[in-house]
N, C-alpha and C positions, 0 to 999 in steps of 0.2 A: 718292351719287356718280352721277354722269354717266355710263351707259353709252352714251351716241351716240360717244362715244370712241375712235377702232379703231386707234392708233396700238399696233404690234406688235412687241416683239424678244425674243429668245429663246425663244419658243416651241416648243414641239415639233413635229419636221418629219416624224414615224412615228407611227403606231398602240403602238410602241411591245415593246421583249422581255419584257412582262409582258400584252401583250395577250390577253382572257380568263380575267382573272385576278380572280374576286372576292371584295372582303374587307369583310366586318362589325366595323367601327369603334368598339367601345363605348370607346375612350379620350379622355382628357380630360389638360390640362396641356402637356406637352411629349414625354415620351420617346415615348409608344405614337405620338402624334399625326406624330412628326417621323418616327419609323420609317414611320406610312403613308402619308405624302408621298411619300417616296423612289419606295416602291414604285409609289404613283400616276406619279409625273413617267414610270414607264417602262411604263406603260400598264392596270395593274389598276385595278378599279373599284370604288371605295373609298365605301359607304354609311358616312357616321359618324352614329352613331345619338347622341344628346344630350341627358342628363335635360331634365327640363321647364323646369330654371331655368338650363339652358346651359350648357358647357365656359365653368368660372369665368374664363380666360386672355382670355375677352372682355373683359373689365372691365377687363385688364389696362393700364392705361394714362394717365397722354396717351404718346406721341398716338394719336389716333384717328379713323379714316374713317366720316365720316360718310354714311349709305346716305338715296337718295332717300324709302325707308319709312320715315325718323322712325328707325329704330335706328343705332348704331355698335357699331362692332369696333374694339378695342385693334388696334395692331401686332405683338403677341405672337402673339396667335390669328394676325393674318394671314400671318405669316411662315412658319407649318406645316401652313395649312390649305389650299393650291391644291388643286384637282381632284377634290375630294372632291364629295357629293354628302349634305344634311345631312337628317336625319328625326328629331327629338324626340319622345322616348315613353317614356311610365312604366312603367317594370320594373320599378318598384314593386308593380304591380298585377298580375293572374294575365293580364289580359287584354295587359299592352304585352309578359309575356313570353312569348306565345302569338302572338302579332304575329313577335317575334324569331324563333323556332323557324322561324316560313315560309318568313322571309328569309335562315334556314341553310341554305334545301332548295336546292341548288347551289353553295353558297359554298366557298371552299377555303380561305378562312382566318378564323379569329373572335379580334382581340385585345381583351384589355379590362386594366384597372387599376383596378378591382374590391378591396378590402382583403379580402386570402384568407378566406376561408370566403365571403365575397357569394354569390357564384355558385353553391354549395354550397346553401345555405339558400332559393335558390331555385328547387334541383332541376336546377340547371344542371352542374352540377360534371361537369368530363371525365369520371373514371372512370367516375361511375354513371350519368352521359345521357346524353352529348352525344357521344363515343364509339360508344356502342352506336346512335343513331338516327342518324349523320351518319360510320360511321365512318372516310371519306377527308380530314374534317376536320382542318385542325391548326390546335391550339388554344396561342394565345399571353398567356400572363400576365405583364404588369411590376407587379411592387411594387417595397414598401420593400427589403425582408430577405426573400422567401419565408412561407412557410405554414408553417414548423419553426423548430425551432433555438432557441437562449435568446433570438432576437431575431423570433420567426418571426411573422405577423401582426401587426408591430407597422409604423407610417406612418414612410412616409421621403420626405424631401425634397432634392433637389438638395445645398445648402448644407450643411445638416445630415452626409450621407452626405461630402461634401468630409472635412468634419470627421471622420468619425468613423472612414474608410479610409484617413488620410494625409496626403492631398493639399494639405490646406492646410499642413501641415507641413513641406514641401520647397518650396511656393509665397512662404512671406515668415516675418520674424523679426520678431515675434511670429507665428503663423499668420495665413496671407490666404486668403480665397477667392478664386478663379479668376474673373473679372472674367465670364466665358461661365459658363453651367452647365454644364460639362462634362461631368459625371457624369450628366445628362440625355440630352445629346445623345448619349454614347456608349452609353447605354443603346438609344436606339433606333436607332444604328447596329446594333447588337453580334443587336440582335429582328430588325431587316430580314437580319444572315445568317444566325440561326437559322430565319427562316422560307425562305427560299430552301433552304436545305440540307435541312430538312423535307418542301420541297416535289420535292427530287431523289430524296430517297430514298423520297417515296410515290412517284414513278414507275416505281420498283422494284418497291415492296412490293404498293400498291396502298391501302394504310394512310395515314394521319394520324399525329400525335400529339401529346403537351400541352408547351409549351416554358414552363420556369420561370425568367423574366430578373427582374434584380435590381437595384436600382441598387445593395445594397451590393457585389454581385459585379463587375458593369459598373465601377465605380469604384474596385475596388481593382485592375484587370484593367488600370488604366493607371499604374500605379506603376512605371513603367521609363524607369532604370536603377535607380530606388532601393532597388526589393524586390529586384533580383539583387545588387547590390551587399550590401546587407543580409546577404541570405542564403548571400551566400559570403562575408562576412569579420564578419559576426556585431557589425556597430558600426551604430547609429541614424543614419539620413540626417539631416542638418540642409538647411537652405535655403542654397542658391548665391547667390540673387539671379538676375543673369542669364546669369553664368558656367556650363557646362555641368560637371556635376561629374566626368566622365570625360575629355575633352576640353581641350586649351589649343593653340591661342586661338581660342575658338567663346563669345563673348559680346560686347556691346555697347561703340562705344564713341563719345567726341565731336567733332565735326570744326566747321569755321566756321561750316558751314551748315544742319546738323542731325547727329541721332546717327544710328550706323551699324551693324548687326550682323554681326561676322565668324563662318565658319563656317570652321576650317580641320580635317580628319578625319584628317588621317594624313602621315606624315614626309617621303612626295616631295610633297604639296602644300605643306606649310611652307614648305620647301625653293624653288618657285616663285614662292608668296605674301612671302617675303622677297627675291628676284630682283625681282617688280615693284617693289616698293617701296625698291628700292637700299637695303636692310639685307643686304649679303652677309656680315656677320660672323658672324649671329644662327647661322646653320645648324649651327656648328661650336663655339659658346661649349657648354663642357661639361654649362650649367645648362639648354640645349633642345635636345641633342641628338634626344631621343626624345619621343615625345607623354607619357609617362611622367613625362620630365626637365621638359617644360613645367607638367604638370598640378600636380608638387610646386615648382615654382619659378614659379606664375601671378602672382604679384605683379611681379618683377622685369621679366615680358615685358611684362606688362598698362603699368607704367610706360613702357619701349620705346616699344609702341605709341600709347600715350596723346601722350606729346610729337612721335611720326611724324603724326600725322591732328590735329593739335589747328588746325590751320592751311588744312587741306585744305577742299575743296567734296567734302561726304560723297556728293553726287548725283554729280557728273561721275565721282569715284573709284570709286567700288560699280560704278556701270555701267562703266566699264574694267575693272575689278576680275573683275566675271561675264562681259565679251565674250572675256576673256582664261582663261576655265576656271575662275575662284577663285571660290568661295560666299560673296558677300555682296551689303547691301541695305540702300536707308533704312529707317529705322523711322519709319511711316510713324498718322496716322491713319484713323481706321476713313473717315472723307467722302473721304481723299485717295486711300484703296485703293481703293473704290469706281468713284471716278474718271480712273484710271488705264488707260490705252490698251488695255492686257494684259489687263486685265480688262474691257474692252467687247470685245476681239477675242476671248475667250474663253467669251462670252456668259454673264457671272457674275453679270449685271444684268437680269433679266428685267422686261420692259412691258409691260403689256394694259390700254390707255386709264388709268384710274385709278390698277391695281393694279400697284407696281413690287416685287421682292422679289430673293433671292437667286436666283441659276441652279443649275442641277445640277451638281456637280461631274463624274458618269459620262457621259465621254463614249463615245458607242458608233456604230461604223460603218454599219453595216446598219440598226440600230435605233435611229436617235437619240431622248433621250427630253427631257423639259422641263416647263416647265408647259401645262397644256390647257384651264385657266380658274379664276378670280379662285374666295379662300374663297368659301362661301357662308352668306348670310344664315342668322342661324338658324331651321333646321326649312322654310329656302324648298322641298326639294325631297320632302318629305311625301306628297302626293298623287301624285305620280310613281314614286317610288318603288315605295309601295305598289299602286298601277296595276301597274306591271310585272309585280308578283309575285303576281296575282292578284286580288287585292282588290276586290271591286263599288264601286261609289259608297255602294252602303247602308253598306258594311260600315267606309268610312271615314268616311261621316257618323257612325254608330253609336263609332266610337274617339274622332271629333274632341268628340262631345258627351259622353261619358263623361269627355273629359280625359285620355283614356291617349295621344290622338297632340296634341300640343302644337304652335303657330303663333306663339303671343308667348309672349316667356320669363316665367315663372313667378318672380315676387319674394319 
């Protein structure tokens, strides 16, 4: 890729409310990596450290960017990898994790995805090291299932973990997986607030300590409404489709010009929502009195509204629809959301020459945060890094010829 390129939007316009903040990076895939984005976009400094044969989500692809050095990066990697700053090194070897140790001496946060016991057998393991030599450290683990339990140390995957905590089972009849990995993502949502909260309450303490994230806990943690319902009326969620299974009329529907999603919550919006749309009977028919009376009679309404909108322009109507207080929208594709007004004025499309990617969702006043520059190559920032933190030239000629600090990936 071309970096003479300097066309800019969405960038970050502050140093950032996480400035001074830095984290050692041992994760690979998506949850650890998207949780230390986040944190990046808002100012930490995020060494991701990357076995010799690379965070496999390179390969991830087509498509993929091609770099003026003869390598490329999937869009997978580059969609989680901004800001980061990347060094390849075998922690395989005594000497890459003796390399690692130096680069703890200041760091405030160490996540890795490591299959439980790893870090263990190499002396690394919270309780018995890393604790005791670093102890304002806090130490963040994502796996599958944890280090216990009937399922403890065994590897979990996005999909798989859908499966196996619900999710696909309220998503579609037969089960569907969720088209986003969710369970991924909310994994390293769920890591970015356990490390924040970690890092409040060592400002208390003075302490660190070790946070155990899960995808299968992350992923059962979004079963709502279905686990409350569940568990106070003791009857198995099945799939809605797109209908909300507490709710009526809060699902999809078809109009002339595309389909449309209504969202109506509660009895005086009904009540308005059928005023716009000159159905004044609906309010008082005894079968939608209540959101109640609609949920057990959603067929009857769904009908209603289905021959109200089958005729309509779903664009012009939704936007009346929302100018006028009522919750709804096209259903739209993922190039059309993109490209939407709303979403360039809310810089949810970031640009740095080359590299275009998602924006931040957190916006913040004082400290606005963003991206601060394109993934990086693997293992480009090696010699730097390790500079920083001490390192002679000998001592990185000495890693790089041994093979324990890596420059091309490892096949």
């Amino acid at each position: 890729m071309n970096d003479a390129v300097t066309n800019k939007t969405g960038m970050a316009l502050s140093p950032g409310a996480l400035a001074g903040l830095k984290i050692i990076d041992l994760t690979r895939v998506l949850g650890g990596p998207y949780c230390t984005m986040i944190l990046s976009d808002h100012g930490a400094e995020v060494i991701k450290i990357e076995p010799p044969q690379g965070d496999e989500v390179r390969d991830w692809g087509p498509p993929f960017a091609e770099h003026d050095d003869g390598s490329r990066d999937a869009s997978y990697f580059l969609g989680v990898n901004r800001n980061k700053k990347s060094l390849a090194l075998d922690l395989g070897k005594p000497e890459g994790r003796a390399v690692l140790l130096r680069l703890l001496e200041g760091a405030d946060v160490l996540i890795e995805n490591y299959k439980p016991g790893a870090m263990e057998k190499w002396g690394l393991g919270y309780e018995e090291s890393l604790s005791k030599k670093f102890p304002a450290l806090v130490h963040c683990r994502v796996s599958g299932f944890g280090a216990d339990g009937p399922l403890g140390g065994l590897p979990g995957y996005d999909a798989v973990i859908q499966g196996m905590v619900g999710l696909m089972s309220i998503n579609g009849d037969p089960p569907l997986r969720m088209g986003t990995p969710v369970v991924d993502l909310a994994t390293g949502l769920y890591s970015a607030i356990a490390i924040l909260m970690a890092l409040q309450e060592r400002a208390r303490s003075g302490l660190g300590q070790y946070l155990d994230m899960t995808l299968h806990d992350c992923g059962m943690a979004l079963l709502h409404p279905q686990a409350a319902n569940h568990l106070l009326n003791g009857k198995r969620p099945i799939a809605t489709g797109n209908p909300h299974p507490n709710i009526s009329p809060y699902s999809k529907y078809a109009t002339r010009t595309c389909e449309i999603f209504i969202a109506i919550g509660n009895d005086p919006a009904f009540r308005k929502f059928c005023a716009f749309l000159d159905l004044p009977d609906l309010p008082t028919d005894p079968r939608f009195l209540t959101n109640g009376d609609r949920v057990t009679n959603r067929a009857d309404l769904d009908a209603i509204l289905n021959g109200r909108f089958a005729e309509a322009d779903g664009h012009a109507l939704t936007d009346a629809m929302l100018r006028a207080g009522l919750p709804a929208g096209p259903v739209k594709y993922v190039d059309e959301a993109m490209a939407s007004p709303h979403a360039a004025h809310r810089q949810m499309v970031v640009e740095d020459g080359w590299f275009r990617a998602l924006g931040t969702p957190i916006k913040m006043s004082r400290t606005p945060g963003g991206a601060r520059r394109p993934p990086p190559c693997f293992g480009q920032d090696g010699q730097e890094v390790l500079t920083a933190h001490g390192f002679s030239d000998v001592e990185i000629g000495a890693l790089r010829d041994s093979g324990v600090l890596a420059e091309t990936r490892r096949r």
